[in-house]
VOBA-1610 file (N, C-alpha, C; in pm, whole numbers, padded with zeros to 5 digits, always signed):
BEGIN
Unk-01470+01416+00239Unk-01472+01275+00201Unk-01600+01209+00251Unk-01659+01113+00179Unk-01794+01063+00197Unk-01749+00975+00336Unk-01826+00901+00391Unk-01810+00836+00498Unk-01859+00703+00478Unk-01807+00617+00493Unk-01815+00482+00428Unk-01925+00391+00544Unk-02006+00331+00453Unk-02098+00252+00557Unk-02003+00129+00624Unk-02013+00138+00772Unk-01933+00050+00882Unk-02000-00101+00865Unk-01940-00156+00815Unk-02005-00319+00862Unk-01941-00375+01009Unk-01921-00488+01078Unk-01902-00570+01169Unk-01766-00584+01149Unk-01763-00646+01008Unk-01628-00695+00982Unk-01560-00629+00880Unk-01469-00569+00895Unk-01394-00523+00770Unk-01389-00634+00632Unk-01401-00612+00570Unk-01398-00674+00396Unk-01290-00600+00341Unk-01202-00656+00324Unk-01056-00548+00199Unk-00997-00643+00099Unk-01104-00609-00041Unk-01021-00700-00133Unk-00887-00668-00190Unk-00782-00744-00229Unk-00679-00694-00189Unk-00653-00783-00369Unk-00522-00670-00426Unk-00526-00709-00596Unk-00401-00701-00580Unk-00327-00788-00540Unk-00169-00810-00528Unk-00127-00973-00514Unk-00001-00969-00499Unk+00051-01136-00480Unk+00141-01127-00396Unk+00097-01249-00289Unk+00219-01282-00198Unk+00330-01339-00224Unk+00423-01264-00136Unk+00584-01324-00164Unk+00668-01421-00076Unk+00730-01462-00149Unk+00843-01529-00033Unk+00931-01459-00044Unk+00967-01350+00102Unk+01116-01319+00065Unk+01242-01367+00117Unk+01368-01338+00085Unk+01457-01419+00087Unk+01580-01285+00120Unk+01596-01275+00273Unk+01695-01197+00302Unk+01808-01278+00346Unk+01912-01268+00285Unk+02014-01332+00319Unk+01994-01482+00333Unk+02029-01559+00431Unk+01969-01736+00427Unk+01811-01698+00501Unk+01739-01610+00501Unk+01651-01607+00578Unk+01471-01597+00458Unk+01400-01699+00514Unk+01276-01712+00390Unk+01183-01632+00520Unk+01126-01571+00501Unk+00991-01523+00564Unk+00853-01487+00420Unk+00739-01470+00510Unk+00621-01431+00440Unk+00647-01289+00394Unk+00598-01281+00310Unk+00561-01078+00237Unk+00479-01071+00164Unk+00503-00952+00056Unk+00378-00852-00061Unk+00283-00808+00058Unk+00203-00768-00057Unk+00100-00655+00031Unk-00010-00729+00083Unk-00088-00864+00088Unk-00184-00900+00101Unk-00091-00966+00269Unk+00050-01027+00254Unk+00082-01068+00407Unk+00033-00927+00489Unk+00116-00852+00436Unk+00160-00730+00544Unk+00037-00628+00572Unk-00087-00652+00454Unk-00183-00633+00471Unk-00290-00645+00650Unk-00283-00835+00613Unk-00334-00943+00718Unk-00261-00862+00888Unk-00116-00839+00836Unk-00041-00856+00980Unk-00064-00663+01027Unk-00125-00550+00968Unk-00143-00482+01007Unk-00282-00456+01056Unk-00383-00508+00991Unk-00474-00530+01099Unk-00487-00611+01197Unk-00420-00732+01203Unk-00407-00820+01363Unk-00379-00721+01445Unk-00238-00629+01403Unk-00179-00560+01504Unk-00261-00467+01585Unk-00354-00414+01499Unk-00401-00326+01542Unk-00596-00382+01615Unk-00589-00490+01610Unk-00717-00574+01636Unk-00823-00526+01593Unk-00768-00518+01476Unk-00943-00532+01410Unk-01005-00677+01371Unk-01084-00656+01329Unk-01207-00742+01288Unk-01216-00773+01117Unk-01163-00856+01046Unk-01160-00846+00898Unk-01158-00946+00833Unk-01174-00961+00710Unk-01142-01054+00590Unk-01084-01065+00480Unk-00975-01090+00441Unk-00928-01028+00298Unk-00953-01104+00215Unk-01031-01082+00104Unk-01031-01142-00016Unk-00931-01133-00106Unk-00880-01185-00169Unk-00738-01223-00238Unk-00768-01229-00363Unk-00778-01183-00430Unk-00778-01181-00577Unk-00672-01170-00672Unk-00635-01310-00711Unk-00485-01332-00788Unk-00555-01383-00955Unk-00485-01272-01044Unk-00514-01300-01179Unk-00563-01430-01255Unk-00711-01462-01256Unk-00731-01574-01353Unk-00702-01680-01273Unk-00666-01695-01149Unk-00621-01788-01066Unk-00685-01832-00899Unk-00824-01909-00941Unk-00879-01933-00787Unk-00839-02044-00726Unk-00795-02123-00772Unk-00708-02189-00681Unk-00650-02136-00622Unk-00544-02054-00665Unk-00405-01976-00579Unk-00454-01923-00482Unk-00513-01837-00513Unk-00619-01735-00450Unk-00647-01813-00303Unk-00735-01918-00292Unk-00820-02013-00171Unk-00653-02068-00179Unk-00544-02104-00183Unk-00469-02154-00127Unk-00354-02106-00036Unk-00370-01984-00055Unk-00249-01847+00010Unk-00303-01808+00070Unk-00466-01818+00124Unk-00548-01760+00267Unk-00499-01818+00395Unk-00475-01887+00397Unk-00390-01970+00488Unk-00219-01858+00515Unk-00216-01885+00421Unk-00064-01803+00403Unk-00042-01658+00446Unk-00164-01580+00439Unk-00231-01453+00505Unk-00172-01418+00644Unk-00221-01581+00730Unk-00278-01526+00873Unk-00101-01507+00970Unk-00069-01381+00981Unk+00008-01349+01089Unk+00064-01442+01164Unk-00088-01545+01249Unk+00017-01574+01344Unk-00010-01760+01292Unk-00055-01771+01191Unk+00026-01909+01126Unk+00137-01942+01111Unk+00196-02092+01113Unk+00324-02120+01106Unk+00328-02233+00976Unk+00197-02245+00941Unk+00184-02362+00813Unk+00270-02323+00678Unk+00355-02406+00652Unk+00422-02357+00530Unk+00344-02359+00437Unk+00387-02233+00328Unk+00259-02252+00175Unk+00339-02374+00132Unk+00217-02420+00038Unk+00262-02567-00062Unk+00269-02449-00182Unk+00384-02500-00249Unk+00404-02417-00399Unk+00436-02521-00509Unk+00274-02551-00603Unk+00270-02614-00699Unk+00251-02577-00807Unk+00211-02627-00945Unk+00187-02521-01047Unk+00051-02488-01078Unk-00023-02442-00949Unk-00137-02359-00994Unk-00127-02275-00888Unk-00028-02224-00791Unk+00022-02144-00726Unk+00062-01963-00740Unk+00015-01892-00742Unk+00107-01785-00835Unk+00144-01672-00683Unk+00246-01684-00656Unk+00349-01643-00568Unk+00522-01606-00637Unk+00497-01514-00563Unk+00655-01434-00636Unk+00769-01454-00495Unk+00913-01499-00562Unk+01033-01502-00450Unk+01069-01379-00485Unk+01077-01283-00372Unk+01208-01157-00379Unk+01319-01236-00302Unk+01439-01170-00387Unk+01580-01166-00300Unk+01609-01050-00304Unk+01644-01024-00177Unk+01697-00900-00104Unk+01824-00883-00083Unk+01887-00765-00153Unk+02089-00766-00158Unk+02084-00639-00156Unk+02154-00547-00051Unk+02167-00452-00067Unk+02110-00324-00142Unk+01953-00369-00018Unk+01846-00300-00064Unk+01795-00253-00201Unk+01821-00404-00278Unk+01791-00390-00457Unk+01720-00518-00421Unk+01598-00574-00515Unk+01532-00642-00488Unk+01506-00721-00627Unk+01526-00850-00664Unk+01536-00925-00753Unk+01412-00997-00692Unk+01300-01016-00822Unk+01182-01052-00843Unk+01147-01201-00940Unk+01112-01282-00909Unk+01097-01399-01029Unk+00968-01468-00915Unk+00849-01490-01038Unk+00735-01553-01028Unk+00771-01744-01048Unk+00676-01801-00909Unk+00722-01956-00902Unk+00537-01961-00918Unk+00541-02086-00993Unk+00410-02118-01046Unk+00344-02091-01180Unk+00219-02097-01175Unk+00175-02043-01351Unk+00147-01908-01330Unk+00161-01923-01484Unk+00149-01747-01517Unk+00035-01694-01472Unk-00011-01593-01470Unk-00100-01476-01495Unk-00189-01494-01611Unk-00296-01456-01598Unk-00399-01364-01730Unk-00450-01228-01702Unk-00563-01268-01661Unk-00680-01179-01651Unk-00749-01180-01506Unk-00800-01051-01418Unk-00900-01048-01339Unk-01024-01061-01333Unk-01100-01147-01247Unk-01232-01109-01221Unk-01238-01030-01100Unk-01278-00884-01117Unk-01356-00814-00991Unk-01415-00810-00946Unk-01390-00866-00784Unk-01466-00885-00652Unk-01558-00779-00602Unk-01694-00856-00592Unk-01812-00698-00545Unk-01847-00717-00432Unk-01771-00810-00367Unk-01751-00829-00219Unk-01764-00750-00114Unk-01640-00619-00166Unk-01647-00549-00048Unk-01593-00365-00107Unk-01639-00261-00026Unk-01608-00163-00083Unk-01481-00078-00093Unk-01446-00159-00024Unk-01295-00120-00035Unk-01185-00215-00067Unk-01082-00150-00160Unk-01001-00218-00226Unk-00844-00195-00206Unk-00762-00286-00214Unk-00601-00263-00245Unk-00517-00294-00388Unk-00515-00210-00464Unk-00476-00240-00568Unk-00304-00241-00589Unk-00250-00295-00580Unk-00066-00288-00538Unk-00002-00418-00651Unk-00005-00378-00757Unk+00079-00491-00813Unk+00233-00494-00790Unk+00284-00621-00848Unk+00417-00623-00803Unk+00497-00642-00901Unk+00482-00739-01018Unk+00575-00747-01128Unk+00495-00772-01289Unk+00389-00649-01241Unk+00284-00635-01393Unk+00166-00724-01417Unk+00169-00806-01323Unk+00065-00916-01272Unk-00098-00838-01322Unk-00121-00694-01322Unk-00217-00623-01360Unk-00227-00571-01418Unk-00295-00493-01465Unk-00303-00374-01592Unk-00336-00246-01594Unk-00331-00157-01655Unk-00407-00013-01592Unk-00528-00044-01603Unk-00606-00149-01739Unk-00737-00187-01734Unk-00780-00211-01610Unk-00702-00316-01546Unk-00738-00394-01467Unk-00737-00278-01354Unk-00669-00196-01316Unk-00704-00091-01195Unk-00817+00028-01237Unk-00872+00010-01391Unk-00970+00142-01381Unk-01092+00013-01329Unk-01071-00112-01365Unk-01235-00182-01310Unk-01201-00181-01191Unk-01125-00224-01080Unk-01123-00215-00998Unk-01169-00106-00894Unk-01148+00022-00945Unk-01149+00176-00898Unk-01324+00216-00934Unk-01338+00179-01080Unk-01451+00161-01047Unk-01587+00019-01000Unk-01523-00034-00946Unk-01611-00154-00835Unk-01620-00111-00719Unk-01546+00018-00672Unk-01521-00013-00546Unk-01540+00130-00459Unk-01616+00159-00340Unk-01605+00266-00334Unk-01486+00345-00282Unk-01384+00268-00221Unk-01249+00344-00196Unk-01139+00239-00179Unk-01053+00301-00258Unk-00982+00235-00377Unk-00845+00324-00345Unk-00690+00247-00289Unk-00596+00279-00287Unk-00496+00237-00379Unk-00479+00294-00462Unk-00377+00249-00563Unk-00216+00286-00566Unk-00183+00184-00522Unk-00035+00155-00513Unk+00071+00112-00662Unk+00053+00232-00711Unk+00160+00218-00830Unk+00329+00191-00878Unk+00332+00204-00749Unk+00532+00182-00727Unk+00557+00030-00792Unk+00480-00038-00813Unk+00502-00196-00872Unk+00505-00204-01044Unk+00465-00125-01073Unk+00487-00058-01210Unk+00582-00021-01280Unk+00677-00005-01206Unk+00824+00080-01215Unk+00948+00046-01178Unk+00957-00024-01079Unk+01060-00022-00981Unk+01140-00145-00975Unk+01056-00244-01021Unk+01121-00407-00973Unk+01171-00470-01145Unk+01314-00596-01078Unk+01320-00624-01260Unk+01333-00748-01231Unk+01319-00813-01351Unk+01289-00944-01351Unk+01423-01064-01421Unk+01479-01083-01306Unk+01591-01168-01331Unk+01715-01093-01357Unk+01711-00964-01335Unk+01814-00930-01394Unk+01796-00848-01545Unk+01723-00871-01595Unk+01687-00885-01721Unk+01624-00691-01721Unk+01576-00654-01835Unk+01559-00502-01844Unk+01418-00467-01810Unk+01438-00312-01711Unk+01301-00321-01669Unk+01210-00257-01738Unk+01089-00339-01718Unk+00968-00278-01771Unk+00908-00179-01698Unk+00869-00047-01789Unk+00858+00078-01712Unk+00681+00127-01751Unk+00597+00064-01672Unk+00485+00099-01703Unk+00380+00256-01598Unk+00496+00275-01529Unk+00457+00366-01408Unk+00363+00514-01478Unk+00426+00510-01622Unk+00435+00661-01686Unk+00244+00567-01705Unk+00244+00528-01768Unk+00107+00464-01806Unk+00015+00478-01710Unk+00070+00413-01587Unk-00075+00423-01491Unk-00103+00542-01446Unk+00024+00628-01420Unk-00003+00712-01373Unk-00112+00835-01490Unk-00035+00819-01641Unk-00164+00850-01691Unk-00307+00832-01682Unk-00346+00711-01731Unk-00464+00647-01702Unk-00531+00715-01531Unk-00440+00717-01490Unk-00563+00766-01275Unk-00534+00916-01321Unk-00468+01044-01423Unk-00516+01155-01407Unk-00609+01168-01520Unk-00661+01067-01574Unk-00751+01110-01704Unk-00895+01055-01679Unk-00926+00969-01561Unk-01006+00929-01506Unk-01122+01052-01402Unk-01272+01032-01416Unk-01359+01094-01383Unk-01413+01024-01277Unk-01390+01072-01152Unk-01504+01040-01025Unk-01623+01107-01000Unk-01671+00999-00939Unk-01839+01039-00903Unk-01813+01070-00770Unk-01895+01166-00719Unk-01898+01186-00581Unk-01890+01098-00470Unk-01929+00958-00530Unk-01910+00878-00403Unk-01824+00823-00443Unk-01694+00821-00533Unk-01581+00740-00513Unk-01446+00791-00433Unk-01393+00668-00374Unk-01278+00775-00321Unk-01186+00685-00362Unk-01083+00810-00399Unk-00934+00692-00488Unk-00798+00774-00422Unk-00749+00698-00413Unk-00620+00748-00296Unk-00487+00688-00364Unk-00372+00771-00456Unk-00282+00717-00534Unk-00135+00747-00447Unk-00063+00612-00399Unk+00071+00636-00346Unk+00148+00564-00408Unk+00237+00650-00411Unk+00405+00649-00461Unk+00497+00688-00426Unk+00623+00704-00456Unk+00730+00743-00438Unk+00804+00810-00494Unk+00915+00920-00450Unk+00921+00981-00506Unk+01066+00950-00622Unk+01145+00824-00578Unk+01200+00724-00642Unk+01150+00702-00785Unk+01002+00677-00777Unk+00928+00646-00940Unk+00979+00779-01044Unk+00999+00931-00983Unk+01016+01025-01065Unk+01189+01035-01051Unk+01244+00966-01039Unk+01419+00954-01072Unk+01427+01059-00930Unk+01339+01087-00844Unk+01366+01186-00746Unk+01363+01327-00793Unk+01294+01333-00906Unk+01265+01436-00943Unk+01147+01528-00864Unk+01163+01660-00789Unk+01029+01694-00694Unk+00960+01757-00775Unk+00997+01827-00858Unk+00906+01921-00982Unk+00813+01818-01039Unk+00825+01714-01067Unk+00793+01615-01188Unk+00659+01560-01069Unk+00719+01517-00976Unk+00646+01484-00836Unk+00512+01527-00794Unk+00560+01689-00829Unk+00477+01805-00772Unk+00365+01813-00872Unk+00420+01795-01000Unk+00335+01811-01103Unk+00235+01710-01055Unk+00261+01589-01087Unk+00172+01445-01086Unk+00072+01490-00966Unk+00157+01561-00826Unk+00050+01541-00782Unk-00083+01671-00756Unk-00027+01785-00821Unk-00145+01835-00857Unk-00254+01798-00970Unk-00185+01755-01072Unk-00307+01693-01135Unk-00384+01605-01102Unk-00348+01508-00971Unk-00446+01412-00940Unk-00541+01465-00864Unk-00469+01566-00801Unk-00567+01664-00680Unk-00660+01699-00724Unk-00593+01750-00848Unk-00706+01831-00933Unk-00842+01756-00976Unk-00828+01586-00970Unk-00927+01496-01049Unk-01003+01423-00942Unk-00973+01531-00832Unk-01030+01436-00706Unk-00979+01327-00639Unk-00794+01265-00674Unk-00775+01181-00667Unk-00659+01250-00534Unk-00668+01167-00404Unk-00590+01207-00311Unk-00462+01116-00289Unk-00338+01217-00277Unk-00208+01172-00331Unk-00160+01131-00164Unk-00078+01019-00157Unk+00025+01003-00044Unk+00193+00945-00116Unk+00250+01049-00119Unk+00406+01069-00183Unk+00523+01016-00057Unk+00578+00876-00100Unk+00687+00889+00021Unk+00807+00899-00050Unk+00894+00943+00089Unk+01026+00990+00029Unk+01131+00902+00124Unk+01081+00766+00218Unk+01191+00703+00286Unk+01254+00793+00392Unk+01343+00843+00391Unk+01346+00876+00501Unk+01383+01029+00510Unk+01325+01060+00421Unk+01256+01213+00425Unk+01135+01208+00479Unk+01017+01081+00494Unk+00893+01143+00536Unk+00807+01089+00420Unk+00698+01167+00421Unk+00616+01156+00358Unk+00516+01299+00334Unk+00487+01325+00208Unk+00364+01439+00156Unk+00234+01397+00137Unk+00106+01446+00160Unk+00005+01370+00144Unk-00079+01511+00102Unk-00190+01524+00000Unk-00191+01612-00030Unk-00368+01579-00076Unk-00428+01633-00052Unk-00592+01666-00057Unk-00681+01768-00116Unk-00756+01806-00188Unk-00818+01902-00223Unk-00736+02061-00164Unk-00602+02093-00208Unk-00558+02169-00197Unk-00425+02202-00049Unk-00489+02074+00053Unk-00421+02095+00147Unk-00277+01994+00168Unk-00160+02016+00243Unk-00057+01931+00184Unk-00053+01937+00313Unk+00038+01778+00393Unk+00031+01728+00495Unk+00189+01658+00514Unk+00238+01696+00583Unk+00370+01686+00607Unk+00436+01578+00691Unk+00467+01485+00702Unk+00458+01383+00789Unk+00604+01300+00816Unk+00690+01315+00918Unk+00764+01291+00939Unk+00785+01141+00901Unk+00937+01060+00889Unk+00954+00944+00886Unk+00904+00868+00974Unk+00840+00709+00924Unk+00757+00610+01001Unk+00878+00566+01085Unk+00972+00558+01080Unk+01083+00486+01165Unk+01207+00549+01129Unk+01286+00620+01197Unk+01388+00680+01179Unk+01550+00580+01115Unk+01529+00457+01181Unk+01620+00359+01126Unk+01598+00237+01130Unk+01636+00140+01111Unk+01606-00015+01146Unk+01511-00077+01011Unk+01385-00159+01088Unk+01313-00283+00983Unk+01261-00153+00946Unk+01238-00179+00820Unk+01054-00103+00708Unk+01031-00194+00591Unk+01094-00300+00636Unk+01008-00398+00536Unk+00870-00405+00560Unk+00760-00408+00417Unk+00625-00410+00462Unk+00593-00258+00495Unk+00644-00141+00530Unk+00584-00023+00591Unk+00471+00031+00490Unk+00500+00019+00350Unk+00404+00077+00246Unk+00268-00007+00235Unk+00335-00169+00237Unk+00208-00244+00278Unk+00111-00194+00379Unk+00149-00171+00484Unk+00129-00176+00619Unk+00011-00041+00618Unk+00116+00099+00543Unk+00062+00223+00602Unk-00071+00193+00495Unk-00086+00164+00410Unk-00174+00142+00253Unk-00334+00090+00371Unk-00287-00003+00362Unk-00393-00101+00461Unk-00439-00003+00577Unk-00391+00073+00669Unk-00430+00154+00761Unk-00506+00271+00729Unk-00458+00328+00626Unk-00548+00444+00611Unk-00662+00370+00536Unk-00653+00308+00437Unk-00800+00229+00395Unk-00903+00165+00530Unk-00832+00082+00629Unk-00912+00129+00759Unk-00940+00201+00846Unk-00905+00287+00854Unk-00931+00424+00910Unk-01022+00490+00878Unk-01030+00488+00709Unk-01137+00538+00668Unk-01262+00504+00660Unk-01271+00409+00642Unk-01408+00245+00676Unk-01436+00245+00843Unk-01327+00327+00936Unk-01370+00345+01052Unk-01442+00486+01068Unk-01473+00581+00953Unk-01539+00677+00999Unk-01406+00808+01004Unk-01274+00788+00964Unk-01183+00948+00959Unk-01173+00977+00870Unk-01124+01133+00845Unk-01110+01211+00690Unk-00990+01184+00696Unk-00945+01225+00591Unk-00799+01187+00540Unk-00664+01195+00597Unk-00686+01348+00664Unk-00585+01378+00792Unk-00581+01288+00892Unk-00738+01230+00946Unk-00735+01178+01057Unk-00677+01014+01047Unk-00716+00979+00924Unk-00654+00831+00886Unk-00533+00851+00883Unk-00479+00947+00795Unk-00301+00968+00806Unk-00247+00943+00902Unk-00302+01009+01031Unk-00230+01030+01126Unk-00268+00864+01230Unk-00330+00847+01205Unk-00438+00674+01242Unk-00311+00617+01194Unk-00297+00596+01099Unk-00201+00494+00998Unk-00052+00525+01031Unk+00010+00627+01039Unk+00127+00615+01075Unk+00196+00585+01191Unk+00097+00652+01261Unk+00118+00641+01398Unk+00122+00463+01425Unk+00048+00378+01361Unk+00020+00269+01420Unk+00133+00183+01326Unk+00113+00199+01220Unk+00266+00147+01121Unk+00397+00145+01192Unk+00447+00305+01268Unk+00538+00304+01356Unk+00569+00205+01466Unk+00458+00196+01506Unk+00454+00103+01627Unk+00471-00024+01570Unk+00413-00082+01483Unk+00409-00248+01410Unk+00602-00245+01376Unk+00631-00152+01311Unk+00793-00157+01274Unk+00887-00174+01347Unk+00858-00074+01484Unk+00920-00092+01607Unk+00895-00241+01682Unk+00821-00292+01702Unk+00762-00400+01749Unk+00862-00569+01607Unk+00839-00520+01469Unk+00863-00597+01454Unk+01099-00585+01459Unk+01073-00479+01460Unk+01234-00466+01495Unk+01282-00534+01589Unk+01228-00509+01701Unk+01289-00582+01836Unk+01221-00704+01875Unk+01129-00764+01814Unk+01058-00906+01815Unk+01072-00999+01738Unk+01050-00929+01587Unk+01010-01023+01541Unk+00870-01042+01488Unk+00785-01044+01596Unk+00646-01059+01590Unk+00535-00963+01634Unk+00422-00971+01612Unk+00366-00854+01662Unk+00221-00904+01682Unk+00200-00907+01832Unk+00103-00961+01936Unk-00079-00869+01836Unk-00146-00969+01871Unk-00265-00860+01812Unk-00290-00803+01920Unk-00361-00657+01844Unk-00409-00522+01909Unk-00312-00456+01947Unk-00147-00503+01954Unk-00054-00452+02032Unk-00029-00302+01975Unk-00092-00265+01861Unk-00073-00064+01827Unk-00216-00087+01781Unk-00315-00075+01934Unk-00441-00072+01867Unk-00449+00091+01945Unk-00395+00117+02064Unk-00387+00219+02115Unk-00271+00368+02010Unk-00208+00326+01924Unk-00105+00390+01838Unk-00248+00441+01776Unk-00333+00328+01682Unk-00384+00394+01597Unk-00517+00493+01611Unk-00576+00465+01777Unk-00710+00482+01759Unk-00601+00657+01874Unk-00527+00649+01916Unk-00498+00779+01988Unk-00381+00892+01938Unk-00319+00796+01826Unk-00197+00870+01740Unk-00080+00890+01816Unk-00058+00801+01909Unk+00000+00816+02048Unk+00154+00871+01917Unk+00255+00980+02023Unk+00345+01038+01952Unk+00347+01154+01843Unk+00192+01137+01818Unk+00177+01214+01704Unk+00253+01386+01743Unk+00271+01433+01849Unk+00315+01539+01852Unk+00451+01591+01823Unk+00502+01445+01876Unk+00685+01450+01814Unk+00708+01438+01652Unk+00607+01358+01646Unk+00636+01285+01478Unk+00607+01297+01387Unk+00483+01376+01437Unk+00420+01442+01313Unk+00407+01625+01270Unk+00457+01666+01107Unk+00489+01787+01121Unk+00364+01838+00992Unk+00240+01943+01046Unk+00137+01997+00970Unk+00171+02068+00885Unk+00135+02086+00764Unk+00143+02222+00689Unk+00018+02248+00613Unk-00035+02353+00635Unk-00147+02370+00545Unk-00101+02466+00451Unk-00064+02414+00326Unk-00009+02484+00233Unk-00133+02431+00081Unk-00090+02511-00015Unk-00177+02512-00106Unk-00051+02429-00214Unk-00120+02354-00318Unk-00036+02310-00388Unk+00069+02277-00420Unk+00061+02443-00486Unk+00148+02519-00532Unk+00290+02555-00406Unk+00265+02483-00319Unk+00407+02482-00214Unk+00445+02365-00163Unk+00408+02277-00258Unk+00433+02118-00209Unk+00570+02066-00239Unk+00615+02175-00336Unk+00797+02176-00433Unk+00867+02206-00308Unk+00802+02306-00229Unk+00896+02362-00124Unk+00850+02281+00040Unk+00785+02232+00023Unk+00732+02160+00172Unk+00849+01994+00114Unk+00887+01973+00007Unk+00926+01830-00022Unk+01074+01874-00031Unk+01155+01998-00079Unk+01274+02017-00089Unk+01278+02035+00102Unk+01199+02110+00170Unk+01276+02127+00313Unk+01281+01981+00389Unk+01198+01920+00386Unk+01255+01808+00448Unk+01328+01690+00368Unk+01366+01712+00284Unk+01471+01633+00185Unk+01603+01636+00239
//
């Protein structure tokens, strides 16, 4: 993997929308651009997220505020706002957008690294090949494609699409594109799984497959990486946010893919645990998780397997 030029400050433009979620009588902050913000505090870095919400700069400059961890300012939600409420019921998640609609992106040349994570189609596969190519490393979070429905109402299943579009796509040596999902998106199918993710391997595109609380597969120019569950029970709200954002800094800190993996989970663990029994999570407080992998020996399980044994590295810990 190329090695990304280090600036001062991290830059991570981030192509998602913040949520309000709604567990039980309880409203807190979410999506990927909160849980984004609150995994690098945790881990004290140094950063900026640019926010890039469809066709919408107002929203955009008005939810930066809404970002910061350890703010307590409520968002104002008017109609040039574009923020999504989840309700949360028995771990099914009901989605409806408050504010104006959506259009179109302009792509930020801000910074070289990107989060691409939509949530209820807010994007396009267009919109993630400009992105992928603006940027030199580029995590694409496709589970938003698939998974969420809107009011109740029937879901729209665009997962098969993107996931086309990122194996038919050509990289240049200096791009790096990193595609996670779940293994939920394939009905839990591991064959179907296995497939997807050799062909991305195959296109240069490096796969991170979770399975909840099976773990996680992560799989690289041939090598497959075995990785125990981020939290054995309790909070994982945010964990995909969380781990997404970590290995994209990890890597902007100078590690290969293994070494970010293990950077990122390790420190995700700690933010989950922390926000389990708090609540809140102090900055830098898993700055030592991520930069030493503290645990990594209990928690984390290697396999250097070829591909072609990723069916059987995903059925044993299933």
């Amino acid at each position: 993997m190329k090695r990304m030029k280090k600036n001062k400050t991290f830059l991570l433009d981030i192509y998602s929308t913040p949520t309000i979620d709604v567990v039980g009588a309880k409203f807190t902050k979410g999506g990927p651009p909160f849980y984004a913000s609150l995994a690098l505090h945790a881990i004290g870095a140094t950063y900026r997220i640019i926010l890039n919400i469809p066709d919408n700069a107002e929203s955009s400059l008005a939810l930066i505020e809404y970002l910061n961890p350890t703010s307590k300012k409520p968002v104002k939600i008017d109609n040039h706002t574009l923020i999504f409420k989840i309700d949360v019921q028995n771990d099914e998640r009901k989605i409806k957008l408050l504010g104006k609609e959506y259009k179109s992106i302009v792509v930020s040349q801000e910074s070289s690294f990107a989060l691409f994570s939509p949530l209820l189609w807010e994007y396009t596969t267009s919109d993630m090949l400009k992105v992928i190519n603006s940027h030199g490393c580029t995590l694409v979070d496709i589970q938003g494609f698939s998974r969420l429905k809107l009011e109740d109402s029937e879901v729209i299943n665009t997962f098969e699409a993107a996931l086309s579009v990122l194996s038919s796509i050509v990289l240049s040596s200096s791009n790096c594109v990193i595609a996670k999902f779940s293994l939920e998106d394939f009905a839990n199918n591991i064959e179907a799984a296995t497939t997807a993710t050799r062909i991305l391997v195959r296109r240069g595109i490096r796969v991170v497959l979770t399975m909840g609380s099976a773990g996680l597969v992560a799989a690289d120019n041939g090598v497959c990486l075995s990785i125990e569950p981020l939290l054995k029970s309790g909070y994982s709200v945010g964990a995909g946010d969380i781990l997404a954002t970590l290995i994209l800094y990890a890597i902007y800190s100078g590690m290969d893919f293994t070494e970010a993996l293990l950077a990122a989970t390790s420190a995700t663990s700690c933010i989950l645990t922390l926000l389990e029994k708090h609540g809140v999570v102090a900055r830098a407080s898993c700055a030592k998780h991520f930069k030493e992998h503290i645990a990594a020996s209990k928690r984390f399980l290697f396999s250097n397997c070829c591909l072609e044994n990723v069916a059987a590295s995903l059925s044993n810990k299933r």
